[in-house]
C-alpha positions as CSV (number, residue, x, y, z in Angstrom):
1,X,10.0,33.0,31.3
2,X,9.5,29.7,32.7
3,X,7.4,26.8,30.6
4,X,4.4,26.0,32.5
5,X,3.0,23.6,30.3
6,X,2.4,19.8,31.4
7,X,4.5,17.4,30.7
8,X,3.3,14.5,28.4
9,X,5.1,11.0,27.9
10,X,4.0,9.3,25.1
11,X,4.9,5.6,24.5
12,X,3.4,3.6,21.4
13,X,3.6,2.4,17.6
14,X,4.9,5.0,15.0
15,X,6.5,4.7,11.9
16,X,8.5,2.9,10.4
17,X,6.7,0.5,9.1
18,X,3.5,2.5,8.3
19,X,0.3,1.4,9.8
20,X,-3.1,2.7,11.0
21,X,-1.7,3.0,14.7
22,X,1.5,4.5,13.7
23,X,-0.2,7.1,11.3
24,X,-2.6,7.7,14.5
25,X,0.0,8.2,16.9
26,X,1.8,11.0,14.7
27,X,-1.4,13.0,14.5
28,X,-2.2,12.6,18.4
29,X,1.4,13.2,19.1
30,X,1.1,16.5,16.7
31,X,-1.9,17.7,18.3
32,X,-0.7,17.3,21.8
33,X,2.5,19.3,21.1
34,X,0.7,22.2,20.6
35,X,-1.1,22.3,24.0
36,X,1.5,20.3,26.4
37,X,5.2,19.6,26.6
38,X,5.7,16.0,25.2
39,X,8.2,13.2,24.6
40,X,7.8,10.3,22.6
41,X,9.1,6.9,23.2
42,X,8.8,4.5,20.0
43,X,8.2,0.7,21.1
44,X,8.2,-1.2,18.4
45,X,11.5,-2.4,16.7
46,X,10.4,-3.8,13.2
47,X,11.1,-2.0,9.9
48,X,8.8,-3.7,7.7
49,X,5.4,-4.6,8.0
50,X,6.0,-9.1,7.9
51,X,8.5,-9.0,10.7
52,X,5.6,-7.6,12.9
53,X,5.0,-10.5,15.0
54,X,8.4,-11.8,14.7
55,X,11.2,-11.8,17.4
56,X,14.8,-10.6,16.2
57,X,18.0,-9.2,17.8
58,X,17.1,-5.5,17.0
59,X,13.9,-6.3,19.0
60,X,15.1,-8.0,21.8
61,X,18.0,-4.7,22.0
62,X,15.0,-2.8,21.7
63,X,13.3,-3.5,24.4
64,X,16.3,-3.3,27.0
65,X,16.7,0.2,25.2
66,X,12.9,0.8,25.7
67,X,13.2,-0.1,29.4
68,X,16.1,2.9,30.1
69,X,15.1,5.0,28.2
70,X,11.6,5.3,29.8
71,X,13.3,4.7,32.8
72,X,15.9,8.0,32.2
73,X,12.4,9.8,31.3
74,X,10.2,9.1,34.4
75,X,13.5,10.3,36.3
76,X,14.6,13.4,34.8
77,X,11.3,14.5,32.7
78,X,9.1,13.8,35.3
79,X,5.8,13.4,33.4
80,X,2.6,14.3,34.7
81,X,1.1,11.7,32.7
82,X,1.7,8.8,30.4
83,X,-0.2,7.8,27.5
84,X,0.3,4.7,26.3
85,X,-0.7,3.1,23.4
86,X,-0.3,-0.6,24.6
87,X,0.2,-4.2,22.5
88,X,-3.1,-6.2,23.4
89,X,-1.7,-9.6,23.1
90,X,0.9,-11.9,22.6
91,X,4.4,-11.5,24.2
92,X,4.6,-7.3,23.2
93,X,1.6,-6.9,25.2
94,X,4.2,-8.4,28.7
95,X,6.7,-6.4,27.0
96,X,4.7,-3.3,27.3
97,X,2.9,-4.4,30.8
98,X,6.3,-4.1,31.9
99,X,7.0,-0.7,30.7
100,X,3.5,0.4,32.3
101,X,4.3,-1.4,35.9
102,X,7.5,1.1,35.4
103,X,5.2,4.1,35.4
104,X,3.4,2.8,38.1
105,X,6.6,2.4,40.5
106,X,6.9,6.0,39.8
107,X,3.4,7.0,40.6
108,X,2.8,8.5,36.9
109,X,-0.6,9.0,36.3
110,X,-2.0,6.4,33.0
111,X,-4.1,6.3,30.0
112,X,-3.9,3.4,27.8
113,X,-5.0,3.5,23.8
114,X,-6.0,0.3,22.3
115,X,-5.7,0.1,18.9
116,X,-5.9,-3.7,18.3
117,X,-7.8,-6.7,19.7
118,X,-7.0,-9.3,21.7
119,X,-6.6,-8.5,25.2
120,X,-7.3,-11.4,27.5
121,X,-9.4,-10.8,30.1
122,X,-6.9,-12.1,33.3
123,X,-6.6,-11.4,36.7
124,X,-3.0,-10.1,35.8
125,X,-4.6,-7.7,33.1
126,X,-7.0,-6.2,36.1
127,X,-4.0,-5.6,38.3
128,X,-2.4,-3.9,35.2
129,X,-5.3,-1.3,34.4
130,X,-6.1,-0.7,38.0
131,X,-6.7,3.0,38.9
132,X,-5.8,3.4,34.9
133,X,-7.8,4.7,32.0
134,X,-8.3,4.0,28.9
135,X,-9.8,4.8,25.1
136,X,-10.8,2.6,23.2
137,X,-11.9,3.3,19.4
138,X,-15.5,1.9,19.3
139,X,-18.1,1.9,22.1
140,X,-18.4,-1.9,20.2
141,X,-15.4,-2.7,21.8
142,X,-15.8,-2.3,25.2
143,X,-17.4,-5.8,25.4
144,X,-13.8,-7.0,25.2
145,X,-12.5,-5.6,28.5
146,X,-15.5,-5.1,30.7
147,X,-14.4,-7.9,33.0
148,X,-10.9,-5.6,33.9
149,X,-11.9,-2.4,33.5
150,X,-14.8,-0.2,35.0
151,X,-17.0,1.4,31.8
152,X,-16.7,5.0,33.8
153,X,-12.8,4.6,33.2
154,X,-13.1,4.4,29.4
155,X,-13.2,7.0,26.9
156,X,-14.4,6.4,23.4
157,X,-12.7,8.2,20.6
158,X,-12.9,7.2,17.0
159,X,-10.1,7.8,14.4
160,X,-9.7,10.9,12.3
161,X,-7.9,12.3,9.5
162,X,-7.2,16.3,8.2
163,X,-9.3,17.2,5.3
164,X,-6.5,17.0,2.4
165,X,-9.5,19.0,0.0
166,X,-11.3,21.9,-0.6
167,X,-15.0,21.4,-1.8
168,X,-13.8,23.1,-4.8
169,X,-11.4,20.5,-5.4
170,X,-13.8,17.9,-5.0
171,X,-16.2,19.6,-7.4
172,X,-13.6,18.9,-10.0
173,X,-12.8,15.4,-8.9
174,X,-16.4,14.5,-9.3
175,X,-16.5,16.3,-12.4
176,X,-14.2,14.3,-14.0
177,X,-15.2,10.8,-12.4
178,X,-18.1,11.6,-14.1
179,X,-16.6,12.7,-17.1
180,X,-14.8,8.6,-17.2
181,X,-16.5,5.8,-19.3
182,X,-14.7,3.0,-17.1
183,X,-15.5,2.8,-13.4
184,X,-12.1,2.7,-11.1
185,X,-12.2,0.0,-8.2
186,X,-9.6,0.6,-5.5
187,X,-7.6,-1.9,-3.2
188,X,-5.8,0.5,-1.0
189,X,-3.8,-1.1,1.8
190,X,-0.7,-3.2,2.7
191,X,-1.0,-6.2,0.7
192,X,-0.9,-9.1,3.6
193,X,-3.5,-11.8,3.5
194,X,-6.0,-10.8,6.2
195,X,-6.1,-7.6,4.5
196,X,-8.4,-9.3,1.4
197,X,-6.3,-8.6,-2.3
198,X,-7.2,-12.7,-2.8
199,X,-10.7,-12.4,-1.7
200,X,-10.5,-9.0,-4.1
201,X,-9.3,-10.9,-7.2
202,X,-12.0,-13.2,-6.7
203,X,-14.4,-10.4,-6.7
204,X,-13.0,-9.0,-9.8
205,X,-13.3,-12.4,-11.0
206,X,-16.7,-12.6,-10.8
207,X,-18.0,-9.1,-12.2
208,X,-15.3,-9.7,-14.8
209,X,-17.8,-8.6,-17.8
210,X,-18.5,-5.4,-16.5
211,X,-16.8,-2.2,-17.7
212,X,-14.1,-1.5,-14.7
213,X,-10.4,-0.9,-13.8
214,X,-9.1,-2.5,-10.4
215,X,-5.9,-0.4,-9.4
216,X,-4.2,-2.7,-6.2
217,X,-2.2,-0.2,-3.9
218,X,0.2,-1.1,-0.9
219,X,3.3,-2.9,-0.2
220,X,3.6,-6.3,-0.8
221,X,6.9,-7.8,0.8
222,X,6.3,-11.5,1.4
223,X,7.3,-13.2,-1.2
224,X,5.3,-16.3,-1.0
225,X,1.9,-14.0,-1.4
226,X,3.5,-12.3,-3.7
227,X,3.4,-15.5,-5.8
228,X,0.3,-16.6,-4.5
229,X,-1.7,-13.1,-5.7
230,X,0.3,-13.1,-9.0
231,X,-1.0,-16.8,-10.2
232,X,-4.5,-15.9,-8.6
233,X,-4.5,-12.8,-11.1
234,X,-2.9,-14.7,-13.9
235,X,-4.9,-18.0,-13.8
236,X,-8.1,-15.8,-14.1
237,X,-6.7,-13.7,-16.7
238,X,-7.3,-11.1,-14.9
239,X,-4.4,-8.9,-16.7
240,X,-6.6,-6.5,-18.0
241,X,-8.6,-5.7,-15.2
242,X,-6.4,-5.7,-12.5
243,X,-2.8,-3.8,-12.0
244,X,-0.7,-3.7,-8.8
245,X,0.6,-0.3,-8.5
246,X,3.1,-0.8,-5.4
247,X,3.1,1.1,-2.5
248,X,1.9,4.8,-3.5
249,X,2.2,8.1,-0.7
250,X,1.5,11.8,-0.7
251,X,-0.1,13.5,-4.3
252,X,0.9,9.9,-5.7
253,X,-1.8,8.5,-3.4
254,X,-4.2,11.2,-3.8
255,X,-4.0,11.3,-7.6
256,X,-5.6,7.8,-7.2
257,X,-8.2,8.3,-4.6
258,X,-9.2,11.6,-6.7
259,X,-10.0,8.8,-9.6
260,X,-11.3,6.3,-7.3
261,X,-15.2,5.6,-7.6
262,X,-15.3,2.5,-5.1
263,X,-13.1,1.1,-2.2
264,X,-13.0,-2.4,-2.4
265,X,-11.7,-3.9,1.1
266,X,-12.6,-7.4,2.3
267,X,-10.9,-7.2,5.0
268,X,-11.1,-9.8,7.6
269,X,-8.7,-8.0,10.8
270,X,-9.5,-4.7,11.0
271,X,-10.7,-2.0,14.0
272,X,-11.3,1.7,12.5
273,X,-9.5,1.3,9.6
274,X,-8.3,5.0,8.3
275,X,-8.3,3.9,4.5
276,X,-12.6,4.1,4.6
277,X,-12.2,7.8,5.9
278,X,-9.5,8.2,3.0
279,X,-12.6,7.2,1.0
280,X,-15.0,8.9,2.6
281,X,-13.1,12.0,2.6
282,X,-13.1,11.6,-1.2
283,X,-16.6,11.2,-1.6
284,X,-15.7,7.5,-2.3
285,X,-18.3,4.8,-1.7
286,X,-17.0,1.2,0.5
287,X,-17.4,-2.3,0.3
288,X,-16.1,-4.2,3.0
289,X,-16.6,-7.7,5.5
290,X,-18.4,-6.9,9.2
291,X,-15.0,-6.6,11.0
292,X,-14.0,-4.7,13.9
293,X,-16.3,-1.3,13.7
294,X,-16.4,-1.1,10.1
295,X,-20.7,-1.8,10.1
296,X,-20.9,1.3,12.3
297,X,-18.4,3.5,9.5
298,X,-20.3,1.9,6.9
299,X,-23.8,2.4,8.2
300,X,-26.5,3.6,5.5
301,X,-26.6,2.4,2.4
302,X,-25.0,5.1,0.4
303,X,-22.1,4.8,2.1
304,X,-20.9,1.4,1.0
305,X,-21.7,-2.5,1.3
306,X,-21.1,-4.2,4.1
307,X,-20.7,-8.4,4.5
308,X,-20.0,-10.9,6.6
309,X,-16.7,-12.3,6.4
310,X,-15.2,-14.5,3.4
311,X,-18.6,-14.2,1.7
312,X,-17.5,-12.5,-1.2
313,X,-19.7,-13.6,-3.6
314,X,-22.1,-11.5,-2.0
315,X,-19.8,-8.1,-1.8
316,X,-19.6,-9.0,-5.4
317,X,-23.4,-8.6,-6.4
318,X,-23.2,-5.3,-4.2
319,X,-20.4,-4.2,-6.1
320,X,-21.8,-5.3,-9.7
321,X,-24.9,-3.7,-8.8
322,X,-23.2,-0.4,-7.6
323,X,-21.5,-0.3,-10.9
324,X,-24.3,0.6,-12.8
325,X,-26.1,3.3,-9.9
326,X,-24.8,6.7,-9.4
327,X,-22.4,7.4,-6.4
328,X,-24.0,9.8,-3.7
329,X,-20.4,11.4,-3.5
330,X,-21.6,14.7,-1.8
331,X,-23.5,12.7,0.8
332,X,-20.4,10.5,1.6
333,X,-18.0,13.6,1.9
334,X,-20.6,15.8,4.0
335,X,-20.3,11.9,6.5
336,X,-16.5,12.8,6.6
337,X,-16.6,16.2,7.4
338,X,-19.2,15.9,9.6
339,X,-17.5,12.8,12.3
340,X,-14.4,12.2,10.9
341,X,-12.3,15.5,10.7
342,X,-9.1,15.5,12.8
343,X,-9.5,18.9,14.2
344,X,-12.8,17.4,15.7
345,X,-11.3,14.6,17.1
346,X,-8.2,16.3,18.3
347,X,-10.0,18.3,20.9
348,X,-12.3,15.9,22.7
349,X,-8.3,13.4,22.8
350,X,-7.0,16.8,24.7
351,X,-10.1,17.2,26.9
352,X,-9.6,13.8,28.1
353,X,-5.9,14.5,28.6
354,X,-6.8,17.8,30.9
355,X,-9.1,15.7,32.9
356,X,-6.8,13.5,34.4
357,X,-3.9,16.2,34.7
């Protein structure tokens, strides 16, 4: 019997190195497998998380290898459509440009994901998205490309995660977070600059005399901030406070989000960062800066704190004062299952996908 299912290209980030796009494009990649016939083309060449940005020979092989490959695949695949989840800026985003010009030779039918920022609004960006749509992850965002792209050819649809938990589970993990005598703070997230460990040490810092634990999670490969962190942490003798647990994944990871009782992430680049619905699916409150859509995750109080960028001194009297409050855990968990769960967010992605089939 013949397979009548569409046929599904899928171009974009996935892993290695692991990052909030890559980890999305698995799941959406997943999902659509199980309605449609799909291929996946990776794009991006780097292995580790600081060479992102950075041009190498395995990159520049890469993207001739990119280039036939999507090329053998439009030819003898013959999708009905391509989804795309496209670089915003810099020179991947005329790497990538190129790869969707490609699709248009052939007459494939487009939708474009944007998971970052930074798209310039050009004349040659218009010509690119023309008769094209796309899905962005925050109605907030579509400020950033109203001048190329027609709001009736944009789809919103937020990030999601699967439910790792039963309620009964969670039962006990609030049972024994309640059980603790020392509160658990949690840094959970590749430890680069912009992602705020320094602005989280300073934080610790400053609530240093109350009764806490700050567990640092995520891989730290630069060196140089590897130094940088280490003298922060040791010129504020912050030794007993704060530990840096590497990278951590699977019942390693959730073992420390079960004992978790706040997120603390000042970051300062971020869209709809999947760490907060980690939290949230753990019933775990978040502080944060006002990046990206994280004021809309973060939206009433008992969900977290929310800042303005850099001022940390302020996310630390949130924090300080949260320390000594009860944690609305139930409230937070019924917010995840109620927006966040991937089933939910699975089948409006393949609604959009059978509309422009």
């Amino acid at each position: 019997m013949k397979n009548h299912k569409k046929k599904i290209l899928f171009l974009g980030r996935f892993s290695p190195p692991v990052h909030g796009a890559a980890k999305m494009n698995e799941l959406y990649l997943n999902s659509l497998k199980e309605k449609f016939e799909v291929k996946k083309i990776k794009i991006n060449y780097s292995l580790e998380i600081d060479e992102i940005g950075k041009i190498n020979f395995r990159k520049i092989f890469g993207i001739f290898a990119v280039f036939f490959k999507l090329l053998y695949h439009l030819i003898f695949f013959r999708p009905s459509l391509v989804y795309f989840e496209i670089a915003p800026s810099g020179i991947a985003f005329y790497r990538d440009s190129v790869y969707a010009w490609l699709c248009k030779i052939f007459n494939r039918k487009l939708i474009f994901q944007l998971h970052a920022k930074g798209l310039r609004q050009t004349k040659y960006s218009k010509a690119l998205f023309k008769n094209c749509k796309m899905i962005l992850l925050s109605e907030l965002f579509y400020r950033e490309v109203n001048k190329i792209i027609k709001r009736r050819e944009v789809y919103i649809l937020q990030n999601g995660i699967e439910d790792e938990i039963t309620d009964k589970e969670f039962g006990q993990i609030i049972d024994k977070r309640k059980s603790k005598k020392k509160k658990t703070i949690l840094f959970l997230s590749n430890m680069l600059e912009d992602k705020g460990p320094l602005d989280a040490l300073e934080i610790c810092n400053k609530i240093r005399d109350e009764n806490f634990e700050c567990l640092f999670v995520g891989a730290m490969r630069d060196k140089k901030f590897k130094r940088r962190w280490t003298e922060l942490k040791d010129g504020y003798s912050l030794d007993k406070k704060c530990t840096y647990l590497g990278p951590k994944y699977g019942e390693d990871k959730k073992n420390i989000l079960k004992k978790a009782d706040f997120l603390l992430f000042p970051t300062k680049d971020e869209r709809f960062p999947l760490v907060i619905l980690e939290a949230f699916m753990y019933g775990i409150p978040v502080l944060s800066y006002d990046v990206g859509a994280i004021r809309k995750m973060v939206s009433k109080n008992y969900l977290g704190s929310v800042v303005k960028v850099n001022d940390w001194e302020k996310l630390s009297e949130s924090l300080k004062k949260r320390l000594l409050e009860n944690s609305e855990s139930e409230k937070i968990r019924e917010n995840f299952k109620r927006n966040y769960q991937l089933g939910k967010i699975m089948k409006k992605l393949i609604r959009i996908i059978e509309e422009n089939l």
